[in-house]
N, C-alpha and C positions, 0 to 999 in steps of 0.2 A: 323339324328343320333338317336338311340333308346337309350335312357334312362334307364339305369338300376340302382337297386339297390346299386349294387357296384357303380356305379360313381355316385350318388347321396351321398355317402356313402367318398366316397375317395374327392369330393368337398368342403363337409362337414368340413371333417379335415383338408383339407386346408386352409380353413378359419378360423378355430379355432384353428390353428399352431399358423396363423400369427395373430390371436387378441391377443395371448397370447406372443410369442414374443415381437411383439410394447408394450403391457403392462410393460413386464418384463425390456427392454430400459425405460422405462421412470423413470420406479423406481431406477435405477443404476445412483448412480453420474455422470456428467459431468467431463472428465478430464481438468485442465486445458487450456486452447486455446493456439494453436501455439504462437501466439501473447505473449501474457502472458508468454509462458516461454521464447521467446525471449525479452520480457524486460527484468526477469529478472537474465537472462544472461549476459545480456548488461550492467547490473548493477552490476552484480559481480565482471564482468572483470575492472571494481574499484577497486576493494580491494587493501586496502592499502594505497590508496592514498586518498588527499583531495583535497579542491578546493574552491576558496572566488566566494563570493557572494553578492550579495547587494538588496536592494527590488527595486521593479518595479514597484507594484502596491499597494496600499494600500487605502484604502478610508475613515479609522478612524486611521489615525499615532496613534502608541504608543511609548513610549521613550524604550518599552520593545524589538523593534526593529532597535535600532538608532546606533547601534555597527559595529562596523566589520563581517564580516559574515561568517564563514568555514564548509563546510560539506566536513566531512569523514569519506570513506566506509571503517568499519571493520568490523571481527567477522562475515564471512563471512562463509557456508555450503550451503550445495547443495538444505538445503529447509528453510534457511533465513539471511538476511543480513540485521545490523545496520548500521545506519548513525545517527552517531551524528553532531546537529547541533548546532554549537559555533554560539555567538553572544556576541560580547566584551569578557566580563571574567564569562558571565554566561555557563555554561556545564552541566546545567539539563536536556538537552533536546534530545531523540535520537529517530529517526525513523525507524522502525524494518516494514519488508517486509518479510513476509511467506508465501512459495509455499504450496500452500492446496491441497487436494481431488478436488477442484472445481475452481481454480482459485488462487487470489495474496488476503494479509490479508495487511493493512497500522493499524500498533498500533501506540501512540506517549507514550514514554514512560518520565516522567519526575522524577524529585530527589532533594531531598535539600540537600546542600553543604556536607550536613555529612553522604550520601549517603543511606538515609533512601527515602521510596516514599512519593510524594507527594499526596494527596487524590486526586488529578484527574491526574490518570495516564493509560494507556495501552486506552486509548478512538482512536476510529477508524472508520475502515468499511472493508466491502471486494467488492471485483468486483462483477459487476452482469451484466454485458456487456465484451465479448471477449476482447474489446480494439484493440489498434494496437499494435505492435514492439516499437514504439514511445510514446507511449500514455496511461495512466492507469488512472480510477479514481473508487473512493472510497467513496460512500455513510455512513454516520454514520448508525452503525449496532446500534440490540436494548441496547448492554451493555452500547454504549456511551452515547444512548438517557438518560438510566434512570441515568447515574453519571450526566447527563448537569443539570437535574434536581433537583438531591441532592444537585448539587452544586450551585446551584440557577444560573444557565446560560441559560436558557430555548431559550434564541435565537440561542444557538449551535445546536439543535436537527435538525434542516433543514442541515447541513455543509455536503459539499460533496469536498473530497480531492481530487485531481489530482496531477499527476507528468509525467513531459515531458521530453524524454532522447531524447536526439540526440549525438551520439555519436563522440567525440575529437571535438566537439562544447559547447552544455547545455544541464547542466541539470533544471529543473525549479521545487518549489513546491510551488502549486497554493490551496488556499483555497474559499469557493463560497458559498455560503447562497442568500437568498434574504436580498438585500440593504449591501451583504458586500460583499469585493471581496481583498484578500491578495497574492500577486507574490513572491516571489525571485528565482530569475536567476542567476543559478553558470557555470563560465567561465570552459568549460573540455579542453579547448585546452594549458592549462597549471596549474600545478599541484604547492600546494604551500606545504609550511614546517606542519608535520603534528600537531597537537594540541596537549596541555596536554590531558588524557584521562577526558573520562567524569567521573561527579560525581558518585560515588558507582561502577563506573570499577575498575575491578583489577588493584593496585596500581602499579604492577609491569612492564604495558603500561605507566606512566606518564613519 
């Protein structure tokens, strides 16, 4: 075949279409993975309701978890859902899951009784693995690292959260570090009476 100009010419720009497209993909966020927004779907279709729970695993007890246990899904929209989770008569504590540009965000958002925050509050991570339908987890992003630090927790900076839905089964939230490992497992296949709301919700849930 004779080589010409023109098809040296037209090969040319085909390969510098396509360097520049792959460029141009790489630069464009990732949408969240299928996976990802079937969890949290799966986790919407909660709303409302709640459900006990009790620990599984722990490898340093604290009396901070020796209560009765309730997580329930409320405050529910189509890019994040709260769970607050009761423990005895404590209701500082609720877990907010936000659909991103990129994937699922795990904040823990905490409060003192008189519904002010507490200095370590909104600490998390986001995905950085697709995950499954079943399965998410949550590396501490850098905001958590540097509050673990202010807050003189420097063992929290390794913590990487998971959460495991199985649905009209469990749910599970699972925390992991080196040399620490924290479970509880909530029963989904029966739904209990909801909780007073948490601290610094609108009073008009309680």
């Amino acid at each position: 075949m004779q080589i010409t100009k023109k098809t040296l010419f037209i090969n040319a720009f085909s390969i510098t279409a396509t360097i520049t497209v792959s460029l141009f993909s790489c630069s464009v966020s990732a949408a969240p993975s299928p996976a990802q927004l079937q969890f949290f779907d799966q986790l919407k279709a909660l709303c409302g309701k709640a459900f006990a729970g009790k620990t599984t695993v722990d490898n340093q007890p604290s009396p901070a978890f020796s209560g009765d246990m309730v997580m329930h899904v409320r405050d529910c929209s189509d890019t994040q859902i709260q769970v607050p989770f009761v423990v005895g008569e404590n209701r500082s504590r609720t877990w907010i899951i936000t659909k991103t540009d990129t994937g699922l965000q795990l904040q823990h958002q905490h409060k003192h009784e008189d519904g002010t925050d507490d200095e370590s509050t909104l600490y998390g991570g986001h995905t950085s693995t697709p995950g499954w339908a079943e399965a998410q987890s949550f590396p501490a992003d850098d905001y958590s690292k540097n509050l673990f630090i202010k807050t003189k927790t420097p063992q929290s900076v390794g913590n990487t959260w998971h959460m495991y839905l199985y649905p009209n089964e469990s749910f599970s939230y699972r925390l992991t570090r080196e040399g620490r490992e924290f479970r509880v497992d909530f029963d989904l296949s029966k739904a209990v009476a909801l909780p007073k709301a948490n601290w610094g919700a609108d009073k008009s849930s309680n």
